[in-house]
C-alpha positions in Angstrom: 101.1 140.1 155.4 102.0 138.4 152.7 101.8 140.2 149.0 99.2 138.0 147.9 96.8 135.2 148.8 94.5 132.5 146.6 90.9 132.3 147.4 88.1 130.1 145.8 85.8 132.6 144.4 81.9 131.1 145.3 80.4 133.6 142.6 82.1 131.7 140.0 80.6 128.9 138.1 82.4 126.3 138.3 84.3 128.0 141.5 87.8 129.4 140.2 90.8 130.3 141.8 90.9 133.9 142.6 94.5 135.6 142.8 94.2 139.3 145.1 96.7 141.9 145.4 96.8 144.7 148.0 96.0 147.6 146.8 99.0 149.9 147.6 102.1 148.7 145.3 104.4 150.3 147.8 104.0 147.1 150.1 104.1 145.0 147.2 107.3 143.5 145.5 105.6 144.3 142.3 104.5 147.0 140.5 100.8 147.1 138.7 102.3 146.0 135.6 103.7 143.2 136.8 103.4 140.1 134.3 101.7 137.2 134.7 102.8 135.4 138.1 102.1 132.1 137.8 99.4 129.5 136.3 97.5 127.6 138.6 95.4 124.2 137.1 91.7 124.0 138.1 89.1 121.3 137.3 85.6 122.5 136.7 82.1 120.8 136.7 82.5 119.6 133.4 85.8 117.7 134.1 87.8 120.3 131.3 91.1 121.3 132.6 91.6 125.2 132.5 94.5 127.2 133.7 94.1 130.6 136.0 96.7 133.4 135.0 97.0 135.5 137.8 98.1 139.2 137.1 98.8 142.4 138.3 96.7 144.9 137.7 96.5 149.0 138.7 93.6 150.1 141.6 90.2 150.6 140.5 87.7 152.1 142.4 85.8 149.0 142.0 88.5 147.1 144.4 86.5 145.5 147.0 88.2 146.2 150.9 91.1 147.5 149.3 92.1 144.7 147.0 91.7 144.2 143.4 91.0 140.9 141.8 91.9 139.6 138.0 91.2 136.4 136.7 91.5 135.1 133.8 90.9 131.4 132.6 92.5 129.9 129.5 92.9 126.6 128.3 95.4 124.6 129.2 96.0 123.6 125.3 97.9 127.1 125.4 100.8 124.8 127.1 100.9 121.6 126.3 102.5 119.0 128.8 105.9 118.2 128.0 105.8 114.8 125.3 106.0 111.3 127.0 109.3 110.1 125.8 109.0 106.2 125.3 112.8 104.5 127.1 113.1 101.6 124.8 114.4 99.0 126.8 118.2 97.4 126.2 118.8 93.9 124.8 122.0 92.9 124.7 123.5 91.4 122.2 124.3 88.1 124.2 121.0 87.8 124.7 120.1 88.5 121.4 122.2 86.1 120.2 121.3 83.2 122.4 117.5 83.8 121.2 118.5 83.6 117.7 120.6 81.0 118.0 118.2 78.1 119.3 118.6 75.0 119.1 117.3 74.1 115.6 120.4 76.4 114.7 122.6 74.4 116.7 121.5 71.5 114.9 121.9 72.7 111.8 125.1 74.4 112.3 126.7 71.5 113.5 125.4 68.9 110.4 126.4 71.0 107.8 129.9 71.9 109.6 130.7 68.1 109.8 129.5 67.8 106.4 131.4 70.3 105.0 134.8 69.1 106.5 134.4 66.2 105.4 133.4 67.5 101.6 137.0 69.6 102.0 138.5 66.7 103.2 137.2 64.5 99.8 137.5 67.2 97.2 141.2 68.3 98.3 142.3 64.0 98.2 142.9 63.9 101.4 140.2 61.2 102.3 139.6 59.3 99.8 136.5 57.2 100.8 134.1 59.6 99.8 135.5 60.0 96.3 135.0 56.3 95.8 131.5 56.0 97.7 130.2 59.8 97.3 126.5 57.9 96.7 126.3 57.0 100.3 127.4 60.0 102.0 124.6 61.7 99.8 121.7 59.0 100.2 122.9 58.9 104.0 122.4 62.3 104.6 118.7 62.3 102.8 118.0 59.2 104.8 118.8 61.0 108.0 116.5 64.1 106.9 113.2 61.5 106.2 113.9 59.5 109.3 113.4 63.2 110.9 110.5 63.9 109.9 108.6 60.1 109.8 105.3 60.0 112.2 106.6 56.1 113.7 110.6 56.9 114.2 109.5 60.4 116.2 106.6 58.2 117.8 109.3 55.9 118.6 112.0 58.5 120.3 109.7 60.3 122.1 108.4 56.8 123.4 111.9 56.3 124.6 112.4 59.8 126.0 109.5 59.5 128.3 109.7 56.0 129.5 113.9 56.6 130.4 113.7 60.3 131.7 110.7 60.8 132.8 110.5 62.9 136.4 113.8 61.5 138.0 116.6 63.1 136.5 117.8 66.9 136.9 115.5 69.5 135.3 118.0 70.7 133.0 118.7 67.5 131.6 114.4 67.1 131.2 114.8 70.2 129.3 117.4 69.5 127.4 115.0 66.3 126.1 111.9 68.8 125.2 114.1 70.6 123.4 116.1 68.2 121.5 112.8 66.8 120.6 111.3 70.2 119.8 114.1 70.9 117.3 114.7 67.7 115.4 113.6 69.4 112.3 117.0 71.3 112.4 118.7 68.1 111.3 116.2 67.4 109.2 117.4 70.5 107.3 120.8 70.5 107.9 121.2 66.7 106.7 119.1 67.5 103.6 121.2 70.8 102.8 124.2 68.5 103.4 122.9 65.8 101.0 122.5 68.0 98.0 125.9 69.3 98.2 127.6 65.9 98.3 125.5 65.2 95.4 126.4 68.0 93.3 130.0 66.9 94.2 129.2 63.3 92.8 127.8 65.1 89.5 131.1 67.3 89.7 133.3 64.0 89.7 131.0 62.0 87.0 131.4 65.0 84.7 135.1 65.5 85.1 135.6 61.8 83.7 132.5 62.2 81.8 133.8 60.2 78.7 133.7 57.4 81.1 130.2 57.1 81.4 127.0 57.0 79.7 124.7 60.5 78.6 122.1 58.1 80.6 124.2 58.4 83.7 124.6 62.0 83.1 120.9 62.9 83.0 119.7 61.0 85.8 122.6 62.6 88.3 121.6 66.4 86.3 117.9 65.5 87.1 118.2 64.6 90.4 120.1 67.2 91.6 117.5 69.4 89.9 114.8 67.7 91.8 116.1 67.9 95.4 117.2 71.5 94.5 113.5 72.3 93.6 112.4 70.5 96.7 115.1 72.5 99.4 113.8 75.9 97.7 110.1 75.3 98.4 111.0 74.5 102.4 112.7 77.7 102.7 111.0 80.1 105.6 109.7 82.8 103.4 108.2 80.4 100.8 107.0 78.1 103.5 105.6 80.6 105.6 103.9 83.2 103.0 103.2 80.3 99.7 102.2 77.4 102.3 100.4 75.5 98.9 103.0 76.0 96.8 105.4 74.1 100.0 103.2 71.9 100.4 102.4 70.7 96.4 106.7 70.9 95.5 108.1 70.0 98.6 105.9 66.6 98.8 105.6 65.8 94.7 109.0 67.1 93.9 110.3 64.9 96.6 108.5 62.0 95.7 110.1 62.5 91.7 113.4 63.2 93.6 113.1 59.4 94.9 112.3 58.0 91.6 115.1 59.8 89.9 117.3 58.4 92.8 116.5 55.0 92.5 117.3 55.8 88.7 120.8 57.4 89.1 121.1 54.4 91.7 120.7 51.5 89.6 122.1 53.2 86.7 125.3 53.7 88.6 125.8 50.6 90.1 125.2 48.8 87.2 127.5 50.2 84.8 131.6 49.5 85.1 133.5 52.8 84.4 136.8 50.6 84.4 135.2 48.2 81.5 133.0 50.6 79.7 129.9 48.0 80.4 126.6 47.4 81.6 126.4 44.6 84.4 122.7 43.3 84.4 123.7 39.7 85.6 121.5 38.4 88.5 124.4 37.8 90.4 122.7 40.6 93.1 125.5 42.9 92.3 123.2 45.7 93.4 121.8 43.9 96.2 125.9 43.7 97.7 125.8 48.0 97.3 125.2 50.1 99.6 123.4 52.8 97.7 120.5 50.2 97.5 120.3 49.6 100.9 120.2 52.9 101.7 117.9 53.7 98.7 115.2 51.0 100.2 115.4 52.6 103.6 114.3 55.7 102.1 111.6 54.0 100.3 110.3 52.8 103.2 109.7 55.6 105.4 108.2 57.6 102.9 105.7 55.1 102.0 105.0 53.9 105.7 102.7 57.0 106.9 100.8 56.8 103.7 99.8 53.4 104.3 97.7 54.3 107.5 96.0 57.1 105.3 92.0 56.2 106.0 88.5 58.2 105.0 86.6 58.7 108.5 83.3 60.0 109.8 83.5 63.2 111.3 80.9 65.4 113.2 81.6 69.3 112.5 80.5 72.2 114.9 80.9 75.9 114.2 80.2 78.0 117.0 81.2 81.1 115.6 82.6 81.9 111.8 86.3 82.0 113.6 86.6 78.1 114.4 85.2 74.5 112.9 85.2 72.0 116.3 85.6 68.3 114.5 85.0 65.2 116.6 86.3 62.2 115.6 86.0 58.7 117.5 88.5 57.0 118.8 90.4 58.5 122.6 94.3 59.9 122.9 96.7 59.9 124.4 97.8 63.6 125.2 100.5 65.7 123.1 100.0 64.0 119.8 98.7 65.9 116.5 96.5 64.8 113.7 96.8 65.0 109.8 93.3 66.1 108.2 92.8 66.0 104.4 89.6 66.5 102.7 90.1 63.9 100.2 89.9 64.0 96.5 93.3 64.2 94.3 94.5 67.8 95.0 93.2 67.1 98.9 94.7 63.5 99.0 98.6 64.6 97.7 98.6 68.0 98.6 96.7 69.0 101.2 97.4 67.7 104.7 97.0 70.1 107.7 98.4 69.8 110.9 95.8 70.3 114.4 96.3 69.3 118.0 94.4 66.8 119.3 91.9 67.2 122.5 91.1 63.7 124.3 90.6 63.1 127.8 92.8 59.8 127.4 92.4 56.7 125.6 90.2 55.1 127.4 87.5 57.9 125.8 85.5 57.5 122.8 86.2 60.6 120.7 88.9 63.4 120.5 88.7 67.1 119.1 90.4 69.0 116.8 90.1 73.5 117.1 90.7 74.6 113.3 91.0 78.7 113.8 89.6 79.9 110.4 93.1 81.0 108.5 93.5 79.9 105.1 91.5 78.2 102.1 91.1 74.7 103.8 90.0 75.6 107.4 87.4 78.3 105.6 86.3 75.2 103.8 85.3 73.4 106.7 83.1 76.2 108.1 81.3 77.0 104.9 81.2 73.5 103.6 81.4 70.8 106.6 82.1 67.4 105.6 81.0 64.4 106.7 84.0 62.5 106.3 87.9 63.4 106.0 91.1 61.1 104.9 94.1 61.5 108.2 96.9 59.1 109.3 95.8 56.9 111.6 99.3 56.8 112.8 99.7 60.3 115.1 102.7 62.2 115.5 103.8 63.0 118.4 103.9 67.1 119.5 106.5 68.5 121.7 103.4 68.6 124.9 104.4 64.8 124.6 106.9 65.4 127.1 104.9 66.8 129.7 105.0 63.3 131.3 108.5 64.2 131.9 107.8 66.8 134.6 106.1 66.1 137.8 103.9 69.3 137.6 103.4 72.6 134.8 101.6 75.7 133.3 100.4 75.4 129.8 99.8 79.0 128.5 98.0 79.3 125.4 96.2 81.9 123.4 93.2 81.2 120.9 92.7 77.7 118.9 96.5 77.2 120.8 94.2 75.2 123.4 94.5 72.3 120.9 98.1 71.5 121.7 97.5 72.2 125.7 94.2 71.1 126.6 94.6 67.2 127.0 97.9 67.7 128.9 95.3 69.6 131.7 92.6 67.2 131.2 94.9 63.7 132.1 96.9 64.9 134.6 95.8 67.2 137.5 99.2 68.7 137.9 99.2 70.6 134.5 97.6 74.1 135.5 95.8 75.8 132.1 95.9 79.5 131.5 94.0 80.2 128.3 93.9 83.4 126.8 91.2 84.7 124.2 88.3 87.0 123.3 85.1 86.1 124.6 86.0 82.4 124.5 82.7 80.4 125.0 80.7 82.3 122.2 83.7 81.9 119.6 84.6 78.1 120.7 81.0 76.8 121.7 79.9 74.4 124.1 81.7 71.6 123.5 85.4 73.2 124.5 83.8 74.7 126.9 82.0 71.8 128.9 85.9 70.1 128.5 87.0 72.8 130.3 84.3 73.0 133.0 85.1 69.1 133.5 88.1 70.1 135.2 88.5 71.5 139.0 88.3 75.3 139.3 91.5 75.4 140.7 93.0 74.0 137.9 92.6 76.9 134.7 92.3 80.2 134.8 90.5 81.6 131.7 91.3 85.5 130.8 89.0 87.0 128.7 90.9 89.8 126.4 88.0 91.2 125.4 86.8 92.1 128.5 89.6 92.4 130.6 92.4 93.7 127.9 95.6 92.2 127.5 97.2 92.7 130.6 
């Protein structure tokens, strides 16, 4: 016989686990004041956890066929379950490393470090070009950072990109195109960072022989470099990303006074002899034959160029929910492209142009979407105020979706007013597959997004509702 047995006690409400002893602590290994044996878990009626402590206890004339029984329940708070210890999981630093440094890094990285050599190079005299035509390694370099960041030159290369590549070649190489077009803006940066230090070398050179020139000369370089300066600062990430207005209003006016101070120091420069000590305003076209002008025109150009399509169109504003303004426009797309909005008026017109991705079931359609997710001052305005018309650039610019064409089949994942940039990929071409994530998406994004989304086969999107079926 063994020294003792568990039973379910019936009496017991909810039943409990009952621990009995025999009654003669000769044939027992234990003696009547034996501690506690062991804790045994039970769930009652209720659900609650409690814990049985059986123990020991001496004979009572009570004991029932020669056994005694003890029970008593406690809570299982008395002993807490040992703490969940979270195993944070191991990145290495190779992989670390390779996320941070992306390809708009690489870009970066490698303008300014050619650059920079090349600024050693010229302010040690060991290349001497630079020294003598300094203004066309800096307007060069700004020229290179617009031409980034123009709506018709990246119209133009991704035009290239997907007429050349699309489909046939290896996927890596595909790839490699998204992503060079995906991260243009790091030469954008790096050509811009490299142009304001070769300028601040030409001011460095102009003020060494500064008894050679002009104060005139002098102040236009000094202003200038001021001017850029003021205009690199405002694009950094933490201004960019936490003062978007204040990017926005320096960035573009300071720019734009940057280029009028250029074409200043420009024509001020070539004009004036430092050998002769005199000003040269012949109309021989002199500055025509420089170099600096040239470049100084170029820039002109593709600053003014997207401003020229600027036009004030009718649009047709729905708000299903406070979260999101839906704006119709006419006119069909062609997928992967994005839109410039402005509501007009002279802060509107100069300072405020926003960025949305365009929804259009092709060009051969008569209107296009935009989602604007309610998060700043200018999408609140369109819910609480909707216009009837809006100023944007006729002339699109083209999103890194763009490429899709260059794959024969894909997943578009997106998460809230993210459809904008994936939707029309799904829409013209049945072998895009659309997951789109978000909380209780018909009531927040209305009818209209979703009818677009109904227009396509079942078996083409898969719509997870967070709300109701959590993140995972």
């Amino acid at each position: 016989m063994s020294a003792f047995t568990l039973d379910v006690e019936k009496r017991f409400h909810p039943p409990s686990l009952v621990a009995k002893f025999p009654s003669s602590p000769q044939n027992s290994f234990m003696s009547p004041l034996s501690p506690a044996l062991s804790r045994t878990t039970t769930k009652g009626a209720s659900g609650q956890d409690s814990t049985v402590t059986m123990l020991a206890a001496p004979t009572t004339p009570d004991a029932e066929d020669g056994f005694r029984t003890l029970m008593r329940p406690t809570l299982s708070k008395e002993i807490p379950p040992p703490p969940l210890t979270k195993t944070k999981p191991k990145t290495s630093r190779m992989i670390r490393f390779r996320l941070w440094c992306n390809t708009y890094r690489k870009f970066y990285t490698l303008t300014v470090t050619l650059n920079f050599i090349g600024l050693v190079l010229a302010a040690t005299g060991k290349w001497q070009y630079p020294r003598q035509y300094t203004g066309a390694f800096v307007l060069g370099n700004l020229q290179c950072a617009i031409l980034m960041r123009n709506e018709l030159f990246g119209r133009f290369l991704y035009l290239i990109v997907n007429t050349l590549f699309a489909k046939w070649p290896p996927l890596w190489f595909r790839l490699g195109c998204t992503s060079t077009l995906q991260h243009l803006g790091g030469i954008h940066s790096g050509c811009a960072t490299a142009g304001a230090a070769w300028l601040i070398f030409r001011i460095v050179l102009i003020f060494i022989d500064y008894r050679h020139f002009p104060a005139v000369i002098l102040t236009a370089g000094v202003v200038t470099t001021v001017a850029i300066f003021i205009s690199l600062a405002s694009a950094l990430p933490w201004v960019r990303e936490a003062h978007h207005n204040i990017f926005e209003g320096h960035h573009r006016l300071v720019g734009w006074f940057g280029l009028l101070s250029t074409w200043w120091f420009v024509v001020l420069g070539d004009s004036y002899n430092a050998t002769t000590h005199s000003w040269h305003w012949q109309a021989d076209g002199s500055i025509v034959r420089q170099q600096d002008f040239w470049f100084v025109i170029v820039m002109s150009i593709f600053v003014i160029l997207p401003w020229v399509t600027v036009r004030k169109v009718p649009v047709v504003v729905e708000i299903p929910s406070p979260k999101v303004a839906i704006l119709r426009f006419e006119r069909g797309m062609q997928q992967g492209l994005l839109s410039r909005i402005s509501r007009g008026g002279l802060r509107g017109s100069l300072l405020e142009y926003h960025a949305f991705g365009t929804i259009s079931k092709g060009r051969q359609s008569e209107e296009h979407y935009l989602i604007c997710g309610v998060q700043g001052d200018f999408t609140q305005s369109l819910v609480n105020h909707p216009p009837t018309h809006l100023w944007t650039r006729q002339l699109k610019f083209a999103g890194v979706s763009n490429t899709s064409t260059l794959y024969k089949r894909g997943i578009r994942v997106c998460t809230g007013t993210g459809l904008g940039a994936a939707l029309s990929t799904c829409l013209q071409s049945p072998d895009w597959y659309l997951i789109w994530m978000g909380s209780n998406q018909e009531k927040t994004f209305g009818k209209t997004i979703s009818a677009l989304i109904a227009s396509l086969p079942p078996s083409q999107y898969t719509l997870w509702d967070s709300k109701e079926r959590g993140l995972f």
